[in-house]
C-alpha positions in Angstrom: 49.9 105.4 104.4 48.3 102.1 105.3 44.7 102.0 104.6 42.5 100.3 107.2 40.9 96.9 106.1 37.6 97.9 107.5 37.7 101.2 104.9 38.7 98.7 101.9 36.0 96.2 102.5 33.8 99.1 102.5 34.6 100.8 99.6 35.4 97.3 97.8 31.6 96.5 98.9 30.2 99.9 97.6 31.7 99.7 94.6 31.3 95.9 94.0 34.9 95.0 93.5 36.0 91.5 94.2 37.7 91.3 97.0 39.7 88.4 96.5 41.7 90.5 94.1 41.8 94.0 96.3 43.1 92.7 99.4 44.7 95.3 101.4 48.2 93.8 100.7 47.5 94.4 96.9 47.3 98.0 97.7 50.7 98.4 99.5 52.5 96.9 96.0 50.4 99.4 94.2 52.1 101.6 92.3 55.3 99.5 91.5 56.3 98.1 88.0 55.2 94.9 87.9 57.2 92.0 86.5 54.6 91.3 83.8 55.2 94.4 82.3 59.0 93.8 81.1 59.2 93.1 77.1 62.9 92.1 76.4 65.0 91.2 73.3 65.9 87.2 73.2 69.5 86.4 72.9 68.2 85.6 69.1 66.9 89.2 68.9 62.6 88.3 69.3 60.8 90.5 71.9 60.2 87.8 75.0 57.0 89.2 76.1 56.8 88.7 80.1 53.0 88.2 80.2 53.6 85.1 78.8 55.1 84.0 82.0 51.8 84.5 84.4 51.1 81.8 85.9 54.5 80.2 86.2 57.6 80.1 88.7 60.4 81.9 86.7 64.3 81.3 87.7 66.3 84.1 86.0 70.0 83.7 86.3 72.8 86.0 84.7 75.2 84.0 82.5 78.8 83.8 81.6 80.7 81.0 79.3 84.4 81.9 80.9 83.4 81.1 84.3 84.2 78.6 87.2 80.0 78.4 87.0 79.3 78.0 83.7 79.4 74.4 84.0 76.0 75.1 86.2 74.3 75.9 82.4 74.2 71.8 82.1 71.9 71.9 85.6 70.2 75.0 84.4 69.0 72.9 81.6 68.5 69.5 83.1 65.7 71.6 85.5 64.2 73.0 82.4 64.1 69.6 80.9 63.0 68.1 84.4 60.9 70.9 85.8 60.0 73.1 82.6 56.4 72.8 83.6 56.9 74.1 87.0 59.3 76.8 86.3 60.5 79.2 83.1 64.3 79.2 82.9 65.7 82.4 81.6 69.9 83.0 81.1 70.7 86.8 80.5 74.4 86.5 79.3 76.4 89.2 81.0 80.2 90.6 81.0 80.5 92.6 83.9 82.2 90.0 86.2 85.6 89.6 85.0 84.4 90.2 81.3 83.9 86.4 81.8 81.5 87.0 78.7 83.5 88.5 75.7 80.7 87.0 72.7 78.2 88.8 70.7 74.6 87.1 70.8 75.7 84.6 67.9 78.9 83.6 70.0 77.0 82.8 72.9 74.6 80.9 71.2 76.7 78.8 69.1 78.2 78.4 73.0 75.7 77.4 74.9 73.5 75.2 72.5 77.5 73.4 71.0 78.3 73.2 75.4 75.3 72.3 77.1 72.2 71.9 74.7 70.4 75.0 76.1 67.3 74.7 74.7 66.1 77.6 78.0 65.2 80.9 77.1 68.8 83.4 77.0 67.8 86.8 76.9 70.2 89.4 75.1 73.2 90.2 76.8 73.0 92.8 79.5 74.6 94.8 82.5 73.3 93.7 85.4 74.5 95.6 88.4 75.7 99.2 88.5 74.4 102.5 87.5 73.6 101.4 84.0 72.0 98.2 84.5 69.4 96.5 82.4 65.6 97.8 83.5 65.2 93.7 84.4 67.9 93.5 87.0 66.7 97.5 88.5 63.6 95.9 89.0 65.4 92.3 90.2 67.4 94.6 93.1 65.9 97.4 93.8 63.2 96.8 97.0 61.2 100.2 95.8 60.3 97.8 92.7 60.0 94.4 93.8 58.5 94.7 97.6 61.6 93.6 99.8 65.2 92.6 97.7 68.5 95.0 97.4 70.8 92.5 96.4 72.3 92.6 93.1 74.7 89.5 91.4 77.9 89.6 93.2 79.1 87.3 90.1 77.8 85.4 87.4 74.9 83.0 88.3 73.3 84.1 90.6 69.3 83.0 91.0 66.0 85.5 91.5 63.0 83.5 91.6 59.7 84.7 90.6 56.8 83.1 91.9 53.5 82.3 89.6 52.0 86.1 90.5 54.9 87.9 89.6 56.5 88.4 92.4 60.2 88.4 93.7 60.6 85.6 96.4 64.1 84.8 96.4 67.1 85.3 95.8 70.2 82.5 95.9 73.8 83.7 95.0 76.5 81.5 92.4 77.2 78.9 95.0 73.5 77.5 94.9 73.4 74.8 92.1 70.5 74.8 90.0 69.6 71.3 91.2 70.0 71.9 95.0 67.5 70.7 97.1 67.0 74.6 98.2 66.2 75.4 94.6 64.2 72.6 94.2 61.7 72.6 96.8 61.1 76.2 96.1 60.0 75.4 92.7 58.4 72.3 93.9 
């Protein structure tokens, strides 16, 4: 049920809310998780707090190290290095495309950091698409969550980015390098 905006402003009005915050679009996200909320184990087992990341553009990207893409974790980190203060890079290592990602946590790190130099965030290694898939990427795909995306990874690095209120804006599958000019001017 949409609410009309002349009923908000009154009630924002009567009960001296700010509006700015309680615009009527607010109210039709109401409800859903909100990407803030999420509280995830790093790939070197500490809690990454998503709060931390208000504020900020946030490129998540599921990860492999047996892949025709992997060499796309050298351009994953180059934007961290180049754009870090623009946008939050976060890898979450997964096997379910090929099991292109065999390693435990310390295998993947010793990977990635011997590889590429990933100094990004990696998140713990999870399922991302399926029935049993990691809270993150339910959120990540499912529109009832995040407003309008369905789309899951089809394969290993794919791209969600989050804008700096927390909210999905897009979504770019493997083929779109990390340093495309599609990426970039998102983050820009």
């Amino acid at each position: 049920m949409k609410i009309p905006y002349s009923i908000i402003m009154f009630l924002t009005s009567c009960f001296g809310m700010n509006q700015a915050k309680n615009r009527p679009e607010a109210l039709e996200t109401a409800g859903k998780p909100s990407f803030y909320e999420f509280k995830v184990n790093g790939l070197d087992g500490t809690v990454v707090d998503f709060s931390k990341f208000k504020g900020k553009k946030v490129l998540i990207v599921n990860t492999a190290s047996e892949c025709g893409f992997t060499p796309q974790y050298a351009e994953l980190q180059k934007l961290h290095e180049q754009y870090g203060s623009k946008v939050t890079v976060i890898g979450v290592p997964s096997n379910d495309f090929g099991g292109q990602e065999p390693g435990d946590a310390t295998q993947i790190q010793n990977f990635c950091q011997k590889n590429f130099g990933v100094t990004f965030q990696m998140l713990e290694k999870a399922t991302v698409k399926g029935s049993d898939k990691h809270p993150l990427y339910q959120w990540l795909s499912d529109k009832s969550k995040n407003g309008w995306n369905d789309q899951e990874p089809k394969w290993n690095f794919s791209k969600y980015l989050i804008n700096e209120k927390g909210e999905l804006v897009k979504f770019y599958p493997s083929s779109v390098s990390p340093m495309s000019k599609e990426l970039l001017e998102a983050i820009k």
